[in-house]
BAFISE-525353 format. One record per residue (C-alpha): residue in one letter; x, y, z. Coordinates in steps of 0.25 Angstrom, whole numbers, plus 5000, padded with zeros to 4 digits. Example, Ala and Ser with C-alpha at 12.3 -4.5 7.8 and 13.67 -1.06 7.14 Angstrom:
A504949825031
S505549965029
//
This chain:
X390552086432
X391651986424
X391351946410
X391251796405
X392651796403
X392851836415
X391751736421
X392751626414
X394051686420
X393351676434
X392751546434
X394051486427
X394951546438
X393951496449
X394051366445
X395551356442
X395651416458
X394751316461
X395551216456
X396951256461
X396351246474
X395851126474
X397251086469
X397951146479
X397251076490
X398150946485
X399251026480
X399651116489
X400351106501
X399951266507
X398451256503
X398151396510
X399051476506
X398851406490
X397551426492
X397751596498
X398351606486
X397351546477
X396051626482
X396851746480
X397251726465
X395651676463
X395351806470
X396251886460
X395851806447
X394351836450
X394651996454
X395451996439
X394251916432
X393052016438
X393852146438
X393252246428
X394352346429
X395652346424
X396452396434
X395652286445
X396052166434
X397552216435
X397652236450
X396852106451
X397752046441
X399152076448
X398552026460
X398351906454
X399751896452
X400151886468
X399351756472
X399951696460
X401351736465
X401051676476
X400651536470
X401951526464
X402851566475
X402051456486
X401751356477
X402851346465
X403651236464
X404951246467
X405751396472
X406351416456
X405151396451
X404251476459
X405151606456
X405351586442
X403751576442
X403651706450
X404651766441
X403951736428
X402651756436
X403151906439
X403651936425
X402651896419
X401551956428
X402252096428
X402452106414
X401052066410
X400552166421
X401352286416
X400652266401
X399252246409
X399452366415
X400052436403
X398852396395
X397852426406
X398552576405
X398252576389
X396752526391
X396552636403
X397152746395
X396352726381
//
């Protein structure tokens, strides 16, 4: 069972995945696939936000990673922009992974 912190995190994502949706319906022109893409992250966010363990909020977390991947490459601006997004997006994502996974060692260890 999640926490009240938790409880926020999951109610706060829901409504903000609400309210992409509701703004993709007059924003974007690929509503299906946007919306694919949105349940997915909104699946992801409330398997990080109700996992107990920690190696099921890392896998969840890194999952995360793929519909937002996704988000950028379909629906970026313009081609230069979306890869420089995906290339900060990736550096970013797999240097903060190596030290969650480095202190997620430390914590298991002792």
């Amino acid at each position: 069972m999640a926490d009240e912190l938790s409880l926020a995190f999951l109610l706060l994502s829901t409504c903000v995945v609400g309210v992409s949706a509701l703004a993709g319906v007059y924003l974007i022109l690929d509503l299906v696939t946007f919306l694919r893409v949105l349940i997915g992250l909104e699946f992801g966010l409330l398997v990080v936000f109700t996992c107990t363990s920690l190696f099921v909020f890392l896998v969840a977390f890194e999952c995360i990673t793929v519909p937002i991947f996704l988000m950028i490459l379909c629906f970026g601006s313009s081609r230069y922009e979306r890869v420089k997004a995906i290339f900060i997006f990736l550096s970013f994502t797999i240097y903060g992974s190596l030290v969650l996974v480095y202190l997620i060692l430390c914590i298991s260890d002792g």
